[in-house]
One Martini backbone bead per residue (centre of mass of N, CA, C, O) as a GRO file, in nm:
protein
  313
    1UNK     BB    1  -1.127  -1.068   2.370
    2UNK     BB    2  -0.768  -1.056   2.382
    3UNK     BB    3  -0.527  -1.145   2.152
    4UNK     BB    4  -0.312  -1.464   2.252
    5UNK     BB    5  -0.109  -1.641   2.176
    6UNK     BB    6  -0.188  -1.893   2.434
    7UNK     BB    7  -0.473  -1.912   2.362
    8UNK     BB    8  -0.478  -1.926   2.060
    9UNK     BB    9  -0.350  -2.204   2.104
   10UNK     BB   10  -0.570  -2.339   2.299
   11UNK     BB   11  -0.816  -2.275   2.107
   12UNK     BB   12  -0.757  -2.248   1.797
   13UNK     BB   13  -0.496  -2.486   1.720
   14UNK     BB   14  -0.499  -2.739   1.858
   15UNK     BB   15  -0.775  -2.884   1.711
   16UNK     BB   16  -0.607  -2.917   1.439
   17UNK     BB   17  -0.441  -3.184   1.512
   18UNK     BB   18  -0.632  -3.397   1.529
   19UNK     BB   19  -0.443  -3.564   1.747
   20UNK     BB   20  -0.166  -3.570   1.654
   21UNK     BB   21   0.093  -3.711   1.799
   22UNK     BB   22   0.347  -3.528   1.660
   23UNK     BB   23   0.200  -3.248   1.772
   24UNK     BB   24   0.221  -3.249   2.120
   25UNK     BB   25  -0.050  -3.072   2.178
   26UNK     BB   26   0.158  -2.775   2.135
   27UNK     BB   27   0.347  -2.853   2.406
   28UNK     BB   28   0.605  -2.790   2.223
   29UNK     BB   29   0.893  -2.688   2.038
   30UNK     BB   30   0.771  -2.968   1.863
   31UNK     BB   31   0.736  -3.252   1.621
   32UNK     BB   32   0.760  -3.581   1.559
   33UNK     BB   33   0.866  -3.800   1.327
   34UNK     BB   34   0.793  -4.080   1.143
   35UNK     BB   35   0.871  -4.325   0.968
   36UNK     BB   36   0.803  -4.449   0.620
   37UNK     BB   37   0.809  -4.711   0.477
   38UNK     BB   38   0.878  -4.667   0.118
   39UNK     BB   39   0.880  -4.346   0.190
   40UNK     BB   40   0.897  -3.993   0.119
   41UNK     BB   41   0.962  -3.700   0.216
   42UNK     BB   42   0.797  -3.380   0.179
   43UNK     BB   43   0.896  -3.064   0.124
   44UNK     BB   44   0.704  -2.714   0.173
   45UNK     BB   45   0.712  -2.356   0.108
   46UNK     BB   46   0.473  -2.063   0.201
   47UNK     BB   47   0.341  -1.740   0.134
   48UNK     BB   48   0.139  -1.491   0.282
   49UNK     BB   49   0.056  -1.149   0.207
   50UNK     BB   50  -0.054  -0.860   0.245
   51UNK     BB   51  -0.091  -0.666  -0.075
   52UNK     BB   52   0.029  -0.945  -0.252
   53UNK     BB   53  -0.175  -1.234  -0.226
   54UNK     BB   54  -0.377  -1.039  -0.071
   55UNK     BB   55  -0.669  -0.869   0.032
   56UNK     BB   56  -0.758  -0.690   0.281
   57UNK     BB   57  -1.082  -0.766   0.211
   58UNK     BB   58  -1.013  -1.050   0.288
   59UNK     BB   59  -1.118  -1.311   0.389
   60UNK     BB   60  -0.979  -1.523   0.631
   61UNK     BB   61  -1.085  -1.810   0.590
   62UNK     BB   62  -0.981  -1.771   0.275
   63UNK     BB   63  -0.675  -1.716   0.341
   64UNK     BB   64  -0.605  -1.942   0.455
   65UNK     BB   65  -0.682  -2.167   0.253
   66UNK     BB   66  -0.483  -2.028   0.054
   67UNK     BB   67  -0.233  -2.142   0.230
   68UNK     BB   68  -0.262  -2.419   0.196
   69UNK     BB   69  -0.338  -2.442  -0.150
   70UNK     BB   70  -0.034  -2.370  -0.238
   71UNK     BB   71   0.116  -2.597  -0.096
   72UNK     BB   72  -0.069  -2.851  -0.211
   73UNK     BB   73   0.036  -2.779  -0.489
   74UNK     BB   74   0.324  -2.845  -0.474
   75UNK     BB   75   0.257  -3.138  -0.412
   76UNK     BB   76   0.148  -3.230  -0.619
   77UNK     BB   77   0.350  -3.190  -0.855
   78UNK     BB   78   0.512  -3.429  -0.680
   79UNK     BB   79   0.358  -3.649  -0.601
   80UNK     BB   80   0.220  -3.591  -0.329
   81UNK     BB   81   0.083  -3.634   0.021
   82UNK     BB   82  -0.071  -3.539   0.244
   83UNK     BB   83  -0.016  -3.454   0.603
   84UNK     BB   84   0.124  -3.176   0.722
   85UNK     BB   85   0.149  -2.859   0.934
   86UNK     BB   86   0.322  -2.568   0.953
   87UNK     BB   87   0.300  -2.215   1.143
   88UNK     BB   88   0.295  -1.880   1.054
   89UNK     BB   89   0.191  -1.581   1.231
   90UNK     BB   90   0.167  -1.212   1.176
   91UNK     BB   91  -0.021  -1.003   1.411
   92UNK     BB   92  -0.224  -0.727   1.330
   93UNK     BB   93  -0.405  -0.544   1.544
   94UNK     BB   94  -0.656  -0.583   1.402
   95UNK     BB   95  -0.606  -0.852   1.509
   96UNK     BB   96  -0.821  -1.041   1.665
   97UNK     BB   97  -1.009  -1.256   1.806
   98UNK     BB   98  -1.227  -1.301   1.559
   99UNK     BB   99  -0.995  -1.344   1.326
  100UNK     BB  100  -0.867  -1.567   1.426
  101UNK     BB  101  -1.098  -1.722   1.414
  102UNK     BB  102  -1.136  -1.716   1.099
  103UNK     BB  103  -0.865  -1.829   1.040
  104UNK     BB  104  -0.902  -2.114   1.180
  105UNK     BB  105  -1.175  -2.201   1.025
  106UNK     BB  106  -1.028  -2.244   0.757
  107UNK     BB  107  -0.818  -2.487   0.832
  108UNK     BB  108  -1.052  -2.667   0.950
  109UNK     BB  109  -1.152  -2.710   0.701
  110UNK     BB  110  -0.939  -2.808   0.539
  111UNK     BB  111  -0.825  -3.011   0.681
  112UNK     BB  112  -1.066  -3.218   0.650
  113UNK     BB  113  -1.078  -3.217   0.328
  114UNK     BB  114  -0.698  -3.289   0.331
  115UNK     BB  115  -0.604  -3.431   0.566
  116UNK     BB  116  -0.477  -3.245   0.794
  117UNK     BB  117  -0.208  -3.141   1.081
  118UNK     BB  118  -0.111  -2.968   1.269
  119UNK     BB  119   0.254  -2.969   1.417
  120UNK     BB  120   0.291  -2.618   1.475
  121UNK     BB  121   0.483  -2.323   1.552
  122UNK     BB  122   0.385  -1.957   1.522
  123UNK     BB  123   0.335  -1.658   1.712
  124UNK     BB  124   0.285  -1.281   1.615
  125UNK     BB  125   0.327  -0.995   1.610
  126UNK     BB  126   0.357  -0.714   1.380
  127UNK     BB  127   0.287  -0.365   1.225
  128UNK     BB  128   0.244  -0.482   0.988
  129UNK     BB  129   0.100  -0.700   0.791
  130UNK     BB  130  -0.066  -1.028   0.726
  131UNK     BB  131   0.156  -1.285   0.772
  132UNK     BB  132   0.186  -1.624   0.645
  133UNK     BB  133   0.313  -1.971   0.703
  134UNK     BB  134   0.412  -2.270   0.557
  135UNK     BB  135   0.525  -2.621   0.645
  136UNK     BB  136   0.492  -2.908   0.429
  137UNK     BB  137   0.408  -3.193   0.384
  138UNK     BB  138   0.456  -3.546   0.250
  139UNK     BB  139   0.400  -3.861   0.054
  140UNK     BB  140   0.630  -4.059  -0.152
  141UNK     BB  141   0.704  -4.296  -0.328
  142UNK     BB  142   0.991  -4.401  -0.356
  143UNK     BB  143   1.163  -4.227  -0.600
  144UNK     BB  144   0.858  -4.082  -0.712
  145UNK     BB  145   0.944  -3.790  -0.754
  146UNK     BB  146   0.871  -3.509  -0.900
  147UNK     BB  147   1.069  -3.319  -1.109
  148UNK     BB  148   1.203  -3.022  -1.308
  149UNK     BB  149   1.476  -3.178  -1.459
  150UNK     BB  150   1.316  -3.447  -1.673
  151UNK     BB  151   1.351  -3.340  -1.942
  152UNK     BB  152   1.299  -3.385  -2.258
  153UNK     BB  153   1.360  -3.332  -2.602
  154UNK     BB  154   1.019  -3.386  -2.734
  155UNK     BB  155   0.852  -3.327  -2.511
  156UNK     BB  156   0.580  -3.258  -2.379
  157UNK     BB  157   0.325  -3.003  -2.265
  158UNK     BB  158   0.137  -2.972  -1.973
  159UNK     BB  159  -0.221  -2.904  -1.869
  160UNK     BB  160  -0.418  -2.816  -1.629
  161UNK     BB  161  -0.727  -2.741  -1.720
  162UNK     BB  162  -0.711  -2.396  -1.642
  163UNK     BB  163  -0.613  -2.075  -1.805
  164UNK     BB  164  -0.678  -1.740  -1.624
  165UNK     BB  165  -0.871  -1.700  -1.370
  166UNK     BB  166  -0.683  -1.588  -1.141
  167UNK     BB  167  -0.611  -1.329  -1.252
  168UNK     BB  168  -0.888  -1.231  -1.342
  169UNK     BB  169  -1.006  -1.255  -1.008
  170UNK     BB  170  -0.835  -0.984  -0.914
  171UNK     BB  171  -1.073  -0.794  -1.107
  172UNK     BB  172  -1.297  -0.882  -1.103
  173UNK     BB  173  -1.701  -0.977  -1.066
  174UNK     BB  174  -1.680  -1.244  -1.101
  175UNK     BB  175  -1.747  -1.518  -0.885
  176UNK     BB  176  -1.571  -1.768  -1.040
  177UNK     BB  177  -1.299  -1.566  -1.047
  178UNK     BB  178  -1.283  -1.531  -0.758
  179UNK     BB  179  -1.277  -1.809  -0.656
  180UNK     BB  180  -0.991  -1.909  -0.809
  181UNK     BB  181  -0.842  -1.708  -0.669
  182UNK     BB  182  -0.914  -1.741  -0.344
  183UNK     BB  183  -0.955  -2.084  -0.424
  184UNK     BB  184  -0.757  -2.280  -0.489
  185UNK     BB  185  -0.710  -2.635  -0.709
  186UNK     BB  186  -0.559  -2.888  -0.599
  187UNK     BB  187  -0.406  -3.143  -0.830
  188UNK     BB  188  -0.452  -3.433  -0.615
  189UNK     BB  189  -0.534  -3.658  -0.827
  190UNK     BB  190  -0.242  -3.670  -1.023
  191UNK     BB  191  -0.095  -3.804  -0.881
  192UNK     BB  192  -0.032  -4.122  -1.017
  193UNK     BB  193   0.004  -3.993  -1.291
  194UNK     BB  194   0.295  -3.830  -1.199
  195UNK     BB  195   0.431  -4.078  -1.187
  196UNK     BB  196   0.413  -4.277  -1.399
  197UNK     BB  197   0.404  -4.018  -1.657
  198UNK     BB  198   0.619  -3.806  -1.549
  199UNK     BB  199   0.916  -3.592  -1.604
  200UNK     BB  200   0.806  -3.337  -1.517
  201UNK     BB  201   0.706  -3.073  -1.260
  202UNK     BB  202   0.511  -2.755  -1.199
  203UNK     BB  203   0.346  -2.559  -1.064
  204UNK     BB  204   0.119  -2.222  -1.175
  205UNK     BB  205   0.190  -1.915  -1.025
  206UNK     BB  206   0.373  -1.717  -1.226
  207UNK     BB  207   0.285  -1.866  -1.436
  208UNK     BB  208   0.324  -2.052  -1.733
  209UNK     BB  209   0.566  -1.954  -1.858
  210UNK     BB  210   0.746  -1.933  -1.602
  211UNK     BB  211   0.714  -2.247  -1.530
  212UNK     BB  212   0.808  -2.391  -1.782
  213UNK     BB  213   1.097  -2.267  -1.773
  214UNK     BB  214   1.169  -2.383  -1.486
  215UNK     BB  215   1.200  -2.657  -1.639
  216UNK     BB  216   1.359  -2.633  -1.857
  217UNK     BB  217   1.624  -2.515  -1.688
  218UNK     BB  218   1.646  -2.761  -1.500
  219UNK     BB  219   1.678  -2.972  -1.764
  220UNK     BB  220   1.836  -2.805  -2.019
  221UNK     BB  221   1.620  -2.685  -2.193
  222UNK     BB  222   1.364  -2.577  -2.456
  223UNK     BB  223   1.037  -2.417  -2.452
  224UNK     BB  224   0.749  -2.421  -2.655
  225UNK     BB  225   0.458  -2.194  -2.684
  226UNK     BB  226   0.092  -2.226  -2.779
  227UNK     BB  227  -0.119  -2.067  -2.719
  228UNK     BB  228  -0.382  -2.127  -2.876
  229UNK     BB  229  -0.357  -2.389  -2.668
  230UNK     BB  230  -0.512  -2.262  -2.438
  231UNK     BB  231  -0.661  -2.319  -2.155
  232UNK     BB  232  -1.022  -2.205  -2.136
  233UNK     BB  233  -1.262  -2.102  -1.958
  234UNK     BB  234  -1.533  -1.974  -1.981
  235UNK     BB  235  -1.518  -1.681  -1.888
  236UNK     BB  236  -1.244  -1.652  -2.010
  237UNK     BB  237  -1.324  -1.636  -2.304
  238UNK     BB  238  -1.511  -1.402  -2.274
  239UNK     BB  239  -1.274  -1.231  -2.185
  240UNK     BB  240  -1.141  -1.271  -2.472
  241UNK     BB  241  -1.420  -1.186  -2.636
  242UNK     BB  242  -1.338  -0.876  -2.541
  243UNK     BB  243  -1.049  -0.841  -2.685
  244UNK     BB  244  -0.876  -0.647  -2.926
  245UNK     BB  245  -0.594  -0.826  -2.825
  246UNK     BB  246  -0.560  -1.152  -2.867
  247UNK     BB  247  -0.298  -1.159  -2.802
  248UNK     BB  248  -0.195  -0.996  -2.527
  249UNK     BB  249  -0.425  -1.160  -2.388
  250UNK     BB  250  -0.316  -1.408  -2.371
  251UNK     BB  251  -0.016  -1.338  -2.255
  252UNK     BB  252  -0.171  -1.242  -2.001
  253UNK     BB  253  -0.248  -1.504  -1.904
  254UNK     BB  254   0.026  -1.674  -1.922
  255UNK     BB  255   0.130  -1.456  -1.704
  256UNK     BB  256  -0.043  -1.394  -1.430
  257UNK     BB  257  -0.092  -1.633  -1.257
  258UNK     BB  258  -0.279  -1.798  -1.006
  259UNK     BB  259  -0.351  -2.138  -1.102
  260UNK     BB  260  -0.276  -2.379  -0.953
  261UNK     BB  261  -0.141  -2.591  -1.162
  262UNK     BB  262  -0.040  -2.813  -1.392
  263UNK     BB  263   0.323  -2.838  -1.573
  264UNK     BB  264   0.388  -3.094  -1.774
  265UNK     BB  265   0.601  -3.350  -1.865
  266UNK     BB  266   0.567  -3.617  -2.188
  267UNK     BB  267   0.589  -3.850  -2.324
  268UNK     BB  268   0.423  -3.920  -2.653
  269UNK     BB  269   0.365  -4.187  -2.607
  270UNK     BB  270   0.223  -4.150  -2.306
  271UNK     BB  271  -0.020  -3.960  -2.325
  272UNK     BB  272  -0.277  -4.145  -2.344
  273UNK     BB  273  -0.264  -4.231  -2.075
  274UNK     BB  274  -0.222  -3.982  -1.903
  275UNK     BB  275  -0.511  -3.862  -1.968
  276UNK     BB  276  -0.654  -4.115  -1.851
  277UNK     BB  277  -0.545  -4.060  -1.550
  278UNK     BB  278  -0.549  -3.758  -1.452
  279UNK     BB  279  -0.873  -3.666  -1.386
  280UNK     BB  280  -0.831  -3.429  -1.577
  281UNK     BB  281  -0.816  -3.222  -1.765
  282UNK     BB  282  -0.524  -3.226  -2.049
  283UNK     BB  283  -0.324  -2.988  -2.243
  284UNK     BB  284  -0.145  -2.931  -2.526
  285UNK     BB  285   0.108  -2.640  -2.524
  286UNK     BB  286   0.380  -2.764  -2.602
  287UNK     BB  287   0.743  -2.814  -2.664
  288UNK     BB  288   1.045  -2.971  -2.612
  289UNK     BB  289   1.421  -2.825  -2.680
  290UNK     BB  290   1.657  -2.740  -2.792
  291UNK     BB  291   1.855  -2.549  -2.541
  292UNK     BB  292   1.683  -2.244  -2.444
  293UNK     BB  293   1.436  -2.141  -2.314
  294UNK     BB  294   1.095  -1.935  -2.423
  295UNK     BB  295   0.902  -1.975  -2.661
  296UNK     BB  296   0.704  -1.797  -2.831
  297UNK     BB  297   0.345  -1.851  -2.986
  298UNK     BB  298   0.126  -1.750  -3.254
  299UNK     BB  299   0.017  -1.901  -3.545
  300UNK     BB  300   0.355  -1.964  -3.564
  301UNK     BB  301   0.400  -1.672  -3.436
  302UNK     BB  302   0.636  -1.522  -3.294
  303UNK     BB  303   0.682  -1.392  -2.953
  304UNK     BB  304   0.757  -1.102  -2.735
  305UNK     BB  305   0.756  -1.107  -2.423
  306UNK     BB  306   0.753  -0.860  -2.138
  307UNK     BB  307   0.668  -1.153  -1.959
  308UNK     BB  308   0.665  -1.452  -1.773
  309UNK     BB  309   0.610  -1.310  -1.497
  310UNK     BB  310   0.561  -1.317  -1.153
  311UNK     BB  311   0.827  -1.088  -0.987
  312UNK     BB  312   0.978  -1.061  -0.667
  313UNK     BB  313   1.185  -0.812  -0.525
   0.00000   0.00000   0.00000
């Protein structure tokens, strides 16, 4: 069967919206939103290109859930609720009916898992690469959004769970560290624990180094990071005790981005707080100080990094 806006729309993305009322059924140029009293609506947005985001070899299906799940993690960062979203994606030639439903099938997967609801967007042809992008929605109690501003010296640094595991995975052979690349883990569980004691977060994307400096830089301070204390999956480690520059080799974890983990601030009063709520291991890898920009260290000893993370040209 070749593969129709129209079809696509009618077969493949309307049962998407699990029935919500707002998507009026993919049948309108728009979506409706109703106000929810109590809590702020949050909007972000993400985009995923073939051959800069994902390998063309890479299922569609998990290229689909790693569209939904990049965006998830900017809510999570945010400890927003997901709630729906907008699609937009531009189809090349090479992607037929089978295609296209492969990565629809992905959709629904995560949709049921993430309880979100398709609630609009755009599908077109191409000639260049498959490239697709998602504008997320989710709920936050009023005034509780955490911001990248709110750092201030003295506040540690933490991570959640490890670092350096996507990167890995984007060359590696272990399927666990290519699962890590290909289908990130939204750090949704920690929304609780991020209103109530983070001063700033943001997911970590472009790498450690360079996503800690964008909270530095919005707060006004600069922050120290500890190599040292990175923490690292048992694959990673392993991979790590297998480099002969095991400085290097960190820096290249701490930079390489794809970990879709959360980087806050957290007052040191709170700290212990804070890891007893956050639902998954969190670990303090450095800390804000007076000034600006980014510090690295590994024990004791200052590093100048050729780069702070994944910059798009």
């Amino acid at each position: 069967m070749p593969a129709d806006e129209f079809e696509t729309i009618a077969r493949l993305l309307r049962p998407l919206t699990r029935g919500a009322p707002e998507a009026l059924d993919l049948a309108d140029d728009a979506a409706v939103l109703h106000a929810r009293p109590g809590f702020d609506l949050v909007i972000t947005k993400d985009a995923l290109v073939e051959g800069v985001h994902f390998l063309p070899a890479d299922p569609l299906d998990l290229v689909a859930r790693k569209l939904l799940r990049v965006n998830l993690s900017d809510l999570a960062a945010k400890a927003a609720e997901p709630f729906g979203y907008f699609l937009a994606v531009s189809w090349p030639e090479r992607c037929g009916w089978p295609e296209r439903e492969l990565f629809a099938k992905g959709l629904h997967e995560d949709g049921q898992a993430f309880n979100l609801s398709l609630l609009g967007g755009d599908t077109t042809a191409t000639p260049g690469p498959l490239s697709a992008s998602v504008t997320m929605l989710g709920w936050v109690p009023e005034g509780r959004m955490v911001k990248r501003s709110g750092a201030r010296p003295g506040d540690v640094l933490l991570v959640s769970d490890s670092i350096g595991d996507g990167h890995l995975g984007l060359t590696s052979d272990d399927p666990w560290l290519v699962q890590r690349y290909q289908l990130p883990q939204p750090r949704l569980e920690m929304r609780p624990a991020l209103w109530t004691f983070a001063k700033a977060a943001a997911d970590i994307s472009d790498g450690l180094l360079a996503d800690a400096g964008h909270i530095a830089e919005a707060s006004g301070c600069a922050v120290r990071i500890e190599l040292e204390r990175t923490p690292l999956s048992a694959p990673g480690r392993r991979w790590l005790d297998a480099q002969r520059d095991r400085q290097a080799a960190l820096l290249a974890i701490a930079s390489g981005g794809d970990d879709y983990e959360i980087a806050c601030a957290v007052a040191p009063e709170n700290l212990a707080d804070f890891q007893a709520a956050a639902g998954l291991p969190v670990t303090v890898v450095g800390v804000f100080e007076e000034g600006q920009g980014v510090r690295v260290t590994h024990n004791g000893a200052t590093l100048t990094p050729g780069q702070l993370g994944y910059r798009h040209r």
